[in-house]
Backbone as ProteinMPNN parsed JSONL, in Angstrom:
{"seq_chain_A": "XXXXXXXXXXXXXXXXXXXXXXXXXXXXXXXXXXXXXXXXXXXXXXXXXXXXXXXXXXXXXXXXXXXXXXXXXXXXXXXXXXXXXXXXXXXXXXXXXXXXXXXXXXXXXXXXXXXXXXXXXXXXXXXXXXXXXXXXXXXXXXXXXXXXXXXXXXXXXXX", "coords_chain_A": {"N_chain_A": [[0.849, -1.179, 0.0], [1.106, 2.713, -0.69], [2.47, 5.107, 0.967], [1.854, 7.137, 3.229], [2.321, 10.998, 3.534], [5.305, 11.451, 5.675], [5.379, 12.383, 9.312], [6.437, 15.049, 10.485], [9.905, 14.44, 11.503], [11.424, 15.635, 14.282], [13.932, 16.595, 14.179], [13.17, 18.153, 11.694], [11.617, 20.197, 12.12], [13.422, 22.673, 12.151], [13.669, 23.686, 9.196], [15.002, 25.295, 7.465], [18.521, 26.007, 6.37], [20.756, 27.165, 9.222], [23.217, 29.53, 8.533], [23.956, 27.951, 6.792], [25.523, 28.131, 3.272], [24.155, 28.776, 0.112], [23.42, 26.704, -1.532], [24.729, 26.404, -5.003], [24.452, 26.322, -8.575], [26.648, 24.862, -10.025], [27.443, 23.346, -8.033], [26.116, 21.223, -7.802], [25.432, 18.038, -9.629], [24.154, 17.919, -12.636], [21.671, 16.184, -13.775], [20.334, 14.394, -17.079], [18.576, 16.856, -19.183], [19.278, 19.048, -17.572], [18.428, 18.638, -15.385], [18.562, 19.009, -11.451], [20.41, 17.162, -9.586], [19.534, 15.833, -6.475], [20.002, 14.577, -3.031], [17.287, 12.375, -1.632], [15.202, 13.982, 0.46], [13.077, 15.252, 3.261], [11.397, 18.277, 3.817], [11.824, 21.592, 3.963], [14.634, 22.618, 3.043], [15.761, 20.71, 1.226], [14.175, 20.949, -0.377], [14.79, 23.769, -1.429], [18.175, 23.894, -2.234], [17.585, 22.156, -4.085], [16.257, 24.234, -6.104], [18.248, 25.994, -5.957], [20.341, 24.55, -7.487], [18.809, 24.701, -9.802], [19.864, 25.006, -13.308], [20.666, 28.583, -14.361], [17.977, 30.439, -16.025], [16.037, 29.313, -15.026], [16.219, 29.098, -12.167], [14.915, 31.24, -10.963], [12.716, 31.204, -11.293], [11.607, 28.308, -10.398], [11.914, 29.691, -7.602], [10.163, 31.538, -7.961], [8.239, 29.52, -7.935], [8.274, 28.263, -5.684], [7.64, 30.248, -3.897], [5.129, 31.3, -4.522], [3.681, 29.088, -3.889], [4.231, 27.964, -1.055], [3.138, 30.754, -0.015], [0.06, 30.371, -1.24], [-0.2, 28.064, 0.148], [-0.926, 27.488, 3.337], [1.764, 26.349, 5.552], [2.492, 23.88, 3.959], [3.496, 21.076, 2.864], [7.187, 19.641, 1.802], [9.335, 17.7, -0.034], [12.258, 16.0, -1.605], [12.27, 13.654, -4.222], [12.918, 11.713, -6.115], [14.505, 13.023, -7.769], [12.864, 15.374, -8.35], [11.142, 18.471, -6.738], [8.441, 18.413, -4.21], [5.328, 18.83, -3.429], [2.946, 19.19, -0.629], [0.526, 18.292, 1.999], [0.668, 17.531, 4.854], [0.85, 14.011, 5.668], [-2.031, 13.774, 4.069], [-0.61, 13.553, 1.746], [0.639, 13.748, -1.579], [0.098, 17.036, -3.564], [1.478, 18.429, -5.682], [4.596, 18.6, -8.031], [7.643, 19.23, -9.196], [9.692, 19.812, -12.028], [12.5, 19.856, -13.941], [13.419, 20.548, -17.335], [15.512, 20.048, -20.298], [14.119, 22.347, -22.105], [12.467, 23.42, -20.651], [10.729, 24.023, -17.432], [8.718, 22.054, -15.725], [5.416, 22.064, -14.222], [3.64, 19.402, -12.701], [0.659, 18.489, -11.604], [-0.915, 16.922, -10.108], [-3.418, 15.944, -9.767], [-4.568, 17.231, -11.379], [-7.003, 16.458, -13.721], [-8.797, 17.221, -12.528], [-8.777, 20.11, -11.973], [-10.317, 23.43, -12.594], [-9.77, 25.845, -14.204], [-8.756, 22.975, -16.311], [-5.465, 22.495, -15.885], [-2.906, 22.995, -19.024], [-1.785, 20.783, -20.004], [-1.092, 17.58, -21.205], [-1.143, 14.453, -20.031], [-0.091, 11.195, -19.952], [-1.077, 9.578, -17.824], [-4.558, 9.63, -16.561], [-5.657, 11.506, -14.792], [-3.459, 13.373, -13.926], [-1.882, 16.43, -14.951], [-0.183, 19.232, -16.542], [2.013, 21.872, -16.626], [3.711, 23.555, -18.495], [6.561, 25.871, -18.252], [8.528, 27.899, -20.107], [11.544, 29.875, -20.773], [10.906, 33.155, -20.682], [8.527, 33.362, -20.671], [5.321, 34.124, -19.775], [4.304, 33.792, -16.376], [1.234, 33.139, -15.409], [0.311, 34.14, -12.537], [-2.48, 34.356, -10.749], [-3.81, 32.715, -11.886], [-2.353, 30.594, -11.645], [-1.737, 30.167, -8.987], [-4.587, 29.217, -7.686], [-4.862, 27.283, -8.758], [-3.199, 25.867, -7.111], [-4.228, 26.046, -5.056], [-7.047, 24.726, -5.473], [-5.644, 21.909, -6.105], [-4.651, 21.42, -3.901], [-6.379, 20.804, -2.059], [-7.623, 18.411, -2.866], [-7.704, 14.819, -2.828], [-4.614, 13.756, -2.158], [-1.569, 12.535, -3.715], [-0.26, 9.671, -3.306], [2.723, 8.489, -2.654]], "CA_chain_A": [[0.0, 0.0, 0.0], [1.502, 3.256, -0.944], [2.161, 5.6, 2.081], [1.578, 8.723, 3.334], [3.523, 11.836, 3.418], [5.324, 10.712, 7.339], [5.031, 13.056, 10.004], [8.032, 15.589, 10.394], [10.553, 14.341, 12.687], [12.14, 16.678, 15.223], [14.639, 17.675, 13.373], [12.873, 18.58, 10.796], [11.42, 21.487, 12.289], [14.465, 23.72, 11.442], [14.116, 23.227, 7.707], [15.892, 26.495, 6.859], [19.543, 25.809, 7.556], [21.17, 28.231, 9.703], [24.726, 29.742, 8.356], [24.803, 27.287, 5.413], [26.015, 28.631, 2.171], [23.409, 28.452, -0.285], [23.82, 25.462, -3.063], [24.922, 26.949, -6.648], [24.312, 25.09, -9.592], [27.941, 24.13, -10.343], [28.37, 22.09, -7.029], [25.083, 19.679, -7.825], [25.86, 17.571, -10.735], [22.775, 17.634, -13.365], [20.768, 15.099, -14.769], [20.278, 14.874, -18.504], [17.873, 18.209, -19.36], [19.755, 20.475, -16.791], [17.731, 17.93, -13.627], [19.542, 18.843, -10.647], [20.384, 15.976, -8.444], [19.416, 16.469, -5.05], [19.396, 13.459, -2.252], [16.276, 12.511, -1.39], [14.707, 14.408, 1.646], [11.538, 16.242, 3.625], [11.222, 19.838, 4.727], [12.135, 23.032, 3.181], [16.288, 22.556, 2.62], [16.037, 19.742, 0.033], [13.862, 21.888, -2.01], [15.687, 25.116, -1.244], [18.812, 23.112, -2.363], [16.868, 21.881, -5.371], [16.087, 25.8, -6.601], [19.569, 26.792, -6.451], [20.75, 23.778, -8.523], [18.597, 24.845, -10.915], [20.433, 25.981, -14.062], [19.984, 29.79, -15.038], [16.871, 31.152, -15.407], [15.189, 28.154, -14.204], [16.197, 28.683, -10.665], [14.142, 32.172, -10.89], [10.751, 30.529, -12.001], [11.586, 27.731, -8.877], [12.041, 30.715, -6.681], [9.076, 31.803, -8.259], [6.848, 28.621, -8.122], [8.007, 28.153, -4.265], [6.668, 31.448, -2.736], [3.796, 31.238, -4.271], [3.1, 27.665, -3.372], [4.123, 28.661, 0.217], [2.306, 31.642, 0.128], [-0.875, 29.648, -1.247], [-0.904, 26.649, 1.249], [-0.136, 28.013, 4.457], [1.77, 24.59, 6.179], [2.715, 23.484, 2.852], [4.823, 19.942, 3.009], [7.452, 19.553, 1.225], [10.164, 16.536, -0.289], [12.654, 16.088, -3.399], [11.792, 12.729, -4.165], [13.052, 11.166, -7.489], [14.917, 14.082, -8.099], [12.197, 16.189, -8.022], [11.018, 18.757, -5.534], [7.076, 17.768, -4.139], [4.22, 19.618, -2.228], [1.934, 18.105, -0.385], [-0.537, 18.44, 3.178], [1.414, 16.009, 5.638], [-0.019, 12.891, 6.298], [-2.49, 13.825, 3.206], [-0.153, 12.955, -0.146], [1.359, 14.924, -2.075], [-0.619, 17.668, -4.992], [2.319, 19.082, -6.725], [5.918, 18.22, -7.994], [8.516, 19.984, -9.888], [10.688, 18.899, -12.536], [13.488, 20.631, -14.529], [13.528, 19.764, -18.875], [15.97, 21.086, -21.207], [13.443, 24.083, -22.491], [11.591, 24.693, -19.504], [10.569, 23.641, -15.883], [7.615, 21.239, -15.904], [4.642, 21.788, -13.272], [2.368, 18.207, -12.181], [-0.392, 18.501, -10.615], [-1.102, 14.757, -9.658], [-5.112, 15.613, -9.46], [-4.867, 18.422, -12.649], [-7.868, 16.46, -14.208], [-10.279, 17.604, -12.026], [-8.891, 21.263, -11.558], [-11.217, 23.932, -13.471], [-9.919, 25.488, -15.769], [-7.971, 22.149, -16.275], [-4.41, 23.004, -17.15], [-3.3, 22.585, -20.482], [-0.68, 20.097, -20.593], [-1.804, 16.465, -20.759], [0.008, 12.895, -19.55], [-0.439, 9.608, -20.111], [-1.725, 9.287, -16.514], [-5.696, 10.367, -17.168], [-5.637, 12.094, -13.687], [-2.169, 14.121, -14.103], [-1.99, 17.473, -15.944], [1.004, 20.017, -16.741], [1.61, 23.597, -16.868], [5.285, 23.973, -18.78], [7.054, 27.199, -17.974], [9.734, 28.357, -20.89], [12.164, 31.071, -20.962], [10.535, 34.344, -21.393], [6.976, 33.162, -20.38], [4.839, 35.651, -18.319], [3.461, 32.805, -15.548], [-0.518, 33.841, -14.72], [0.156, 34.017, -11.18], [-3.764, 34.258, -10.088], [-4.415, 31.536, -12.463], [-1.418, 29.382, -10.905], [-2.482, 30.284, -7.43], [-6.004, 28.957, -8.139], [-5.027, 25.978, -9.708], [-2.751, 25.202, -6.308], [-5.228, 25.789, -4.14], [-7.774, 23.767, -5.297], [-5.358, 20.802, -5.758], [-4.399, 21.025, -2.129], [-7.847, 20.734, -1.144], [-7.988, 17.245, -3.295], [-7.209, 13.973, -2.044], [-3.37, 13.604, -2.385], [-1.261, 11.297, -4.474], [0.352, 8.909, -2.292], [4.506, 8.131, -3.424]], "C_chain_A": [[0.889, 1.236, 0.0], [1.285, 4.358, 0.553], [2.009, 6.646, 1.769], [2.456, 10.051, 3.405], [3.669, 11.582, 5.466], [5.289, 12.147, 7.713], [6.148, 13.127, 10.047], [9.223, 15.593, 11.78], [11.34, 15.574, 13.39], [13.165, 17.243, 14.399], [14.605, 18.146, 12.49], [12.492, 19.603, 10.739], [12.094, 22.762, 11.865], [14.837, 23.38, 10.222], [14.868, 24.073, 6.842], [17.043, 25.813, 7.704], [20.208, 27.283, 7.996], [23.022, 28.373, 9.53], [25.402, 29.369, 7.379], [25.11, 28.438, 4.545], [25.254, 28.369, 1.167], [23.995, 27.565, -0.958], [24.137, 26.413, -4.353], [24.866, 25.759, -7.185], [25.264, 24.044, -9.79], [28.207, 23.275, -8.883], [27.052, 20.897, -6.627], [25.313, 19.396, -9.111], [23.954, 17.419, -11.258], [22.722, 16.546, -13.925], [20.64, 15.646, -16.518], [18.51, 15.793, -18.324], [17.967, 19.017, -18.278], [18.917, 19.535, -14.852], [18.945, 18.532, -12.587], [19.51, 17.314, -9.427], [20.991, 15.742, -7.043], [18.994, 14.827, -4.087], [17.976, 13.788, -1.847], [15.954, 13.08, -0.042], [14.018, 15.093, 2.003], [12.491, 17.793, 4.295], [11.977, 20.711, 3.398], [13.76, 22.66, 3.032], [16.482, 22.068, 1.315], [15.716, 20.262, -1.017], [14.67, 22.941, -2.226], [17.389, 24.966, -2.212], [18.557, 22.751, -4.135], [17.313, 23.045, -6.49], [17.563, 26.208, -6.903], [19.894, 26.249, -7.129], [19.789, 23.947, -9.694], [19.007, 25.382, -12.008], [19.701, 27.315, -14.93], [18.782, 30.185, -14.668], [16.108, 30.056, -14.806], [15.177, 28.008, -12.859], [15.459, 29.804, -9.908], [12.691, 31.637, -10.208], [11.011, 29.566, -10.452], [11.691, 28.541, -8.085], [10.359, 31.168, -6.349], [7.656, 31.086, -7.467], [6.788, 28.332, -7.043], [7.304, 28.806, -3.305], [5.344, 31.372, -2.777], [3.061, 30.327, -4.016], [2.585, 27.778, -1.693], [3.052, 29.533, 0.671], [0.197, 31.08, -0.015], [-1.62, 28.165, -0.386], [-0.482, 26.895, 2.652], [0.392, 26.158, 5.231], [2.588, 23.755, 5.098], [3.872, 22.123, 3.188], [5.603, 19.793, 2.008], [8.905, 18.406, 1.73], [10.724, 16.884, -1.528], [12.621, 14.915, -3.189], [11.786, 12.214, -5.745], [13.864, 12.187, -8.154], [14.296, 15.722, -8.719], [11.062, 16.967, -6.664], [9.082, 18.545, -5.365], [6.669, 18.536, -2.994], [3.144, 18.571, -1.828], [1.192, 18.922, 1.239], [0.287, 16.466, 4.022], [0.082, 15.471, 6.475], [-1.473, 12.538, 5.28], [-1.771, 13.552, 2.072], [-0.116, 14.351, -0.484], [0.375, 15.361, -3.636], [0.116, 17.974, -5.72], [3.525, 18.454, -7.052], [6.008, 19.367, -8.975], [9.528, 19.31, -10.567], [11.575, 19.669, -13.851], [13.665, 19.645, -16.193], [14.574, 20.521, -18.975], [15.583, 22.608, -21.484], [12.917, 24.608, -21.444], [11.342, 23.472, -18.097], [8.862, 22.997, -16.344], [6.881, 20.797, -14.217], [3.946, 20.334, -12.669], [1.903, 19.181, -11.15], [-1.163, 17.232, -10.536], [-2.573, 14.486, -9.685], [-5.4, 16.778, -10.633], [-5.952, 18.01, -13.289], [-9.431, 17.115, -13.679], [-10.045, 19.407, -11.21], [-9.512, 22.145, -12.599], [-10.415, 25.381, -12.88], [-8.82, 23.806, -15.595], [-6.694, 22.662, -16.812], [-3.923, 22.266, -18.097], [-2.463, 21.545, -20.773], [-0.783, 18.443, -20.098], [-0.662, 15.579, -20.858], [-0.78, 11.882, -19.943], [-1.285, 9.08, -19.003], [-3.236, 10.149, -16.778], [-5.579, 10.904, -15.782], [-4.803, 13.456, -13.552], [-2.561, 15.469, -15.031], [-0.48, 18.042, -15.408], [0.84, 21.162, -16.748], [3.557, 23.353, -17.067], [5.55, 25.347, -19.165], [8.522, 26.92, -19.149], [9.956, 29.57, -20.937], [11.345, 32.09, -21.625], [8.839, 34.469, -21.095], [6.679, 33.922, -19.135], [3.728, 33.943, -17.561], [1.979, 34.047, -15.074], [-0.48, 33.587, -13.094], [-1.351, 33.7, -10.3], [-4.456, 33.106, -10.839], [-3.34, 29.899, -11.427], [-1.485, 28.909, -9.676], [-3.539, 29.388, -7.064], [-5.951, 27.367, -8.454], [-4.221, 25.294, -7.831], [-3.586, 24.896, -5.459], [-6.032, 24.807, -4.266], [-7.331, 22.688, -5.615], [-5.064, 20.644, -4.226], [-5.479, 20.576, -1.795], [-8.411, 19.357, -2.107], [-7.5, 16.571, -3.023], [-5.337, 14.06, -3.051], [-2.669, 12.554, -3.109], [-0.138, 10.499, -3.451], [1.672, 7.932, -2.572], [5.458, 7.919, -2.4]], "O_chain_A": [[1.764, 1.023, 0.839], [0.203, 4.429, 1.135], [1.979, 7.195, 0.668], [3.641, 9.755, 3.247], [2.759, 11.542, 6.295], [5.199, 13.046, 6.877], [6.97, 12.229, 9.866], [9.355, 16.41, 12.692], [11.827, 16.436, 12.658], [13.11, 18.407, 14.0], [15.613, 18.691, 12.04], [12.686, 20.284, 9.731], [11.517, 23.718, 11.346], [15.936, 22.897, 9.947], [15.309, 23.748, 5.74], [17.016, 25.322, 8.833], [20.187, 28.295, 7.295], [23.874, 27.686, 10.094], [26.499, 29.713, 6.939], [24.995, 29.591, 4.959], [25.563, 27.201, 0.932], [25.224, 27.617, -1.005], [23.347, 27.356, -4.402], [25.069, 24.629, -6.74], [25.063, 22.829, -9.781], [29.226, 22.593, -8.773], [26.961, 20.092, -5.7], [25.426, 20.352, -9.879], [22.963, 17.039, -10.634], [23.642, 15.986, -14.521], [20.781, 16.762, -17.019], [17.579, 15.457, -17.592], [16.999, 19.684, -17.913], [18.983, 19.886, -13.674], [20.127, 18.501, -12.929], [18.637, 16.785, -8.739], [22.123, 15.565, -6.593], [18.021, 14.116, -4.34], [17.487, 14.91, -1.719], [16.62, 12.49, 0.809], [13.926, 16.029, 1.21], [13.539, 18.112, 4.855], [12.461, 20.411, 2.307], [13.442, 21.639, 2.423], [17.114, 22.638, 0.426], [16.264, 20.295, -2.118], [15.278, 23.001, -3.295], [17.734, 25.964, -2.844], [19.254, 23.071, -5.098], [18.19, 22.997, -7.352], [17.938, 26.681, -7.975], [20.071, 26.97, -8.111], [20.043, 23.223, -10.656], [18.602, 26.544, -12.041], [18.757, 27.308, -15.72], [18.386, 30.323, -13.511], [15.489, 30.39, -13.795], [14.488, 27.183, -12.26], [15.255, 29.733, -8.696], [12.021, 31.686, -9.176], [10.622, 30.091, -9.408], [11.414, 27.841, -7.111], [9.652, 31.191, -5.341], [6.685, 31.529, -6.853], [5.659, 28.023, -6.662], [6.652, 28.41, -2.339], [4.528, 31.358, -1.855], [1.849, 30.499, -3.882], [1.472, 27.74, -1.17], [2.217, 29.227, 1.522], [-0.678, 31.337, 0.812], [-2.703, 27.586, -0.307], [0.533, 26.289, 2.995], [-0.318, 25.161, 5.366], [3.377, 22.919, 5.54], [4.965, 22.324, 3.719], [4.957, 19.761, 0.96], [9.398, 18.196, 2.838], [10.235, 17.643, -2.365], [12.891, 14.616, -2.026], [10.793, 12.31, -6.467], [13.816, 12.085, -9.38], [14.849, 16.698, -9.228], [10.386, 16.313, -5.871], [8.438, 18.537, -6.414], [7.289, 18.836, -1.974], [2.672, 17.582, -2.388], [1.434, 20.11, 1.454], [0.346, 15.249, 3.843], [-0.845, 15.842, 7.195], [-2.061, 11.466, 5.425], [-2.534, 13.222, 1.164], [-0.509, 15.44, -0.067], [0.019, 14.572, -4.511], [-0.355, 17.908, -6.855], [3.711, 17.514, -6.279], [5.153, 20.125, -9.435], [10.203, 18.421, -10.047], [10.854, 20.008, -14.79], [13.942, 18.447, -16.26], [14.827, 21.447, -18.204], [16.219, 23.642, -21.28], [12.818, 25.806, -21.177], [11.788, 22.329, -17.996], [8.084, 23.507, -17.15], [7.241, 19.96, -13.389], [3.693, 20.719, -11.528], [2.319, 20.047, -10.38], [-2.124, 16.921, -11.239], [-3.069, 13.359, -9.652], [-6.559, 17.183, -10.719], [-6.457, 19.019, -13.782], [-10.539, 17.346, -14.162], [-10.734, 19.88, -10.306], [-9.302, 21.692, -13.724], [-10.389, 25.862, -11.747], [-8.155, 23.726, -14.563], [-6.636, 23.184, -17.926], [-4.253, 21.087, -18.232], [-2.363, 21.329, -21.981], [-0.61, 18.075, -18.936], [0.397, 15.739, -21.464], [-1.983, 11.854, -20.203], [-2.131, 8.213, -19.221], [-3.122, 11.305, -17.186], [-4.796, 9.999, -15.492], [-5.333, 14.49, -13.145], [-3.543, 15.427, -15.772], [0.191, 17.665, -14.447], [-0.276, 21.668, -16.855], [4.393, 23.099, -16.2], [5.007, 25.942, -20.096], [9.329, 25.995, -19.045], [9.076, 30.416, -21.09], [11.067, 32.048, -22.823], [8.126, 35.456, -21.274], [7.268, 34.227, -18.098], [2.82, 33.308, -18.099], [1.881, 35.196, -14.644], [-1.285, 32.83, -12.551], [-1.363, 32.929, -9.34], [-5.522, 32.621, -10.458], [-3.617, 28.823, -10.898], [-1.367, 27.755, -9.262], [-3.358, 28.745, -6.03], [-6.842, 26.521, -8.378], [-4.75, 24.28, -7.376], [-3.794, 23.752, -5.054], [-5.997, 23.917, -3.416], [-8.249, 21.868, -5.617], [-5.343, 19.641, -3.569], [-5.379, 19.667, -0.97], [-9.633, 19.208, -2.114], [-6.384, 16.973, -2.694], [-5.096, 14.345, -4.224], [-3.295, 11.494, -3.113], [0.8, 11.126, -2.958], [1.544, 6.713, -2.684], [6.631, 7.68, -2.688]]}, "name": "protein", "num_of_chains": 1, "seq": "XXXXXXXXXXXXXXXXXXXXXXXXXXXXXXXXXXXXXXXXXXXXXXXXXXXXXXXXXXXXXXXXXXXXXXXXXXXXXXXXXXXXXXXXXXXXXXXXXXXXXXXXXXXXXXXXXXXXXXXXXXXXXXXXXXXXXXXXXXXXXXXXXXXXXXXXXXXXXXX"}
């Protein structure tokens, strides 16, 4: 049976680290289409970590797509998990991931079929949807917002 997102152990609480040195791109080795490759782990660092290894402008748009995630789920859980970074409602499953291409940064939304408007970028998985961000693209923030929210508030995908 596929679990749940676990409950955040004690030391997880301090998910900002204190004093580190942020990550730059050049000291995480990429995956083929610029992936950065980040050990797997919960709380805010791994992703944080993630973002900076993102090459170029791509680590903007993750800058980007974190606040307002944050900002949109107050609580917000988060994991990098396959080498991508993942939102979720702990102990509920995870609604979002993040995943770094060649041309652009590639949204999931693990329950995108049943968000209205649906976004536009379809998977093989009939459930799954996309929203791909490329260089130069103006993101609809109140549309992106909108779309997080009401996946949070759908049952979670469970990885």
């Amino acid at each position: 049976m596929p679990s749940k997102i676990p409950k955040k152990p004690a030391a997880a609480k301090a998910d900002k680290p204190q004093g580190a040195s942020p990550v730059q791109s050049g000291d995480v080795p990429l995956l083929s289409g610029g992936n950065p490759q980040i050990a797997k782990g919960y709380g805010d660092a791994p992703v944080q970590a993630y973002i900076a290894a993102m090459p170029g402008w791509k680590s903007d748009v993750g800058r980007r797509l974190d606040a307002l995630i944050e900002r949109s789920v107050p609580g917000v859980y988060k994991a990098v998990k396959w080498n991508s970074p993942l939102y979720g409602l702990e102990g509920e499953g995870w609604f979002l991931g993040i995943h770094v291409y060649t041309k652009y940064v590639k949204v999931a939304f693990f329950r995108g079929s049943s968000l209205n408007p649906i976004p536009p970028g379809q998977s093989k998985q009939k459930d799954v949807r996309y929203l791909d961000i490329r260089e130069g693209d103006q993101l609809d923030e109140e549309q992106f917002v909108d779309w997080v929210r009401q996946a949070s508030q759908l049952p979670g995908e469970r990885m």
